[in-house]
N, C-alpha and C positions, 0 to 999 in steps of 0.2 A: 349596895351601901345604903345605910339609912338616910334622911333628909337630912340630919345632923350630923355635925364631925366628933372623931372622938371626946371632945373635951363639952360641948354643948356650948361653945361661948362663939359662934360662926350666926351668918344670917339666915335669915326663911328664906327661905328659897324660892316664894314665891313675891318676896319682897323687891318694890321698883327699884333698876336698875341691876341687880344681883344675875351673874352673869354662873352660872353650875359650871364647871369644867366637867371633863371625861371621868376623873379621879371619885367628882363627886366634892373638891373644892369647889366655895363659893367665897366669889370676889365681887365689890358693890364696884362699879362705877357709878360715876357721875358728873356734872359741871357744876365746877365753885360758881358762877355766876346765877344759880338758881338755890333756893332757901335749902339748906341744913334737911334732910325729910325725914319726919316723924318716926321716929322708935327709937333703938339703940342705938349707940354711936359707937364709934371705930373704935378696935385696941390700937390700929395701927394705919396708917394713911400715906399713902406714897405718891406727893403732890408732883404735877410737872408741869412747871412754867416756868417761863422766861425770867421772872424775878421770884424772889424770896416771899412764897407767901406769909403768911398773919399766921402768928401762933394759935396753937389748937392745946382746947383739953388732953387731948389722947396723941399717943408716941406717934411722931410722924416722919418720915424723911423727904425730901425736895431732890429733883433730878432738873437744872437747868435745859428746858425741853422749849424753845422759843415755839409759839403757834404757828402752822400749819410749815415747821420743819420737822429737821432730829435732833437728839439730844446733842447738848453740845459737848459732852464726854461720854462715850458709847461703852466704854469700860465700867464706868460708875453706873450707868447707864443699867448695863446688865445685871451687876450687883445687886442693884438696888431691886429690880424684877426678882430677882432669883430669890432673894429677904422676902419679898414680898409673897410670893408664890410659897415658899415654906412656912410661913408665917397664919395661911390660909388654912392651912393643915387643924389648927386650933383655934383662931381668932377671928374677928372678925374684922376684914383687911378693906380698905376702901383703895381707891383707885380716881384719881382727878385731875385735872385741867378746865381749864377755863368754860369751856362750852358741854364736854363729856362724848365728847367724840373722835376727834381725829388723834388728838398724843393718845389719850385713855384708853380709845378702840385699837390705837398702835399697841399699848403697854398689854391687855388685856389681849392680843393675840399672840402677845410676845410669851405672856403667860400660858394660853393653850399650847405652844408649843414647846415647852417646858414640861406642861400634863403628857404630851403624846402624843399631837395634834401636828403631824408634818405641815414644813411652813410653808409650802404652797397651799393646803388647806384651811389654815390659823384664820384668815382674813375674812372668807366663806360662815366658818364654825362661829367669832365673833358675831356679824354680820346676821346670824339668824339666832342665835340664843341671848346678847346683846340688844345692839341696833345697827338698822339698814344704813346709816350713816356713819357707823365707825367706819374709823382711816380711811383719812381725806384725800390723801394725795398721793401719786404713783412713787415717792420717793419712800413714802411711809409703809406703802403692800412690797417695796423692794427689801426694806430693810429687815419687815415681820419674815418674808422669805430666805433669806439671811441669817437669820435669828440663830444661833445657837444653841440648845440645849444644854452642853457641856463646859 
């Protein structure tokens, strides 16, 4: 697969944070607590924290995801990964929480194993195409394990 997705409206791939999945999707993460980073912005952003974040230029959805838990509805939960993970397919999808590590490196393995990435592997594959510090907590590498596809 080329560096771009079929529509050309996805990230560089070699751009901070930009996590490649197996597919060849590419998803930014990141933490809202550090500046906006320089180039194009999101068509679509799938924020998760504890409260209602500040509107944004670009289409976004919020998944109540309190820091260093789970989400607090695991149903929407999903949904909203799974929007987000097809959405990748064309656009260019962000991925955030507060810091850009624990929900984010959760949501962003929840999405590897969505590509194809068994979930005892998702946390590992995050962890080194990502960062060493996604998901934080033994509750969080349970849940990515768990995770779903279907």
């Amino acid at each position: 697969m080329s560096d771009r997705n079929a529509a050309n409206d996805t990230w560089a791939p070699t751009a901070a944070g930009v996590l490649r999945l197996p597919s060849g999707r590419l998803v930014r993460g990141r933490g809202l607590k550090r500046p906006l980073p320089d180039g194009p912005r999101p068509s679509f952003a799938l924020y998760l924290l504890g409260e209602e974040p500040p509107a944004v230029e670009w289409e976004s959805r919020w998944v109540r995801w309190p820091d260093f838990r789970l989400p607090s509805d695991r149903t929407a939960a999903a949904e909203a990964l799974r929007e987000a993970w097809e959405r990748a397919g064309t656009e260019r999808v962000e991925v955030a929480c507060g810091g850009g590590y624990g929900r984010t490196g959760t949501a962003l393995a929840c999405l590897a194993v969505l590509d194809g990435v068994p979930g005892p592997e998702a946390v590992a594959y995050v962890r080194e195409h990502y960062a060493r510090r996604a998901v934080e907590t033994p509750w969080q590498r349970r849940f990515v394990r768990r995770f779903q596809p279907a």
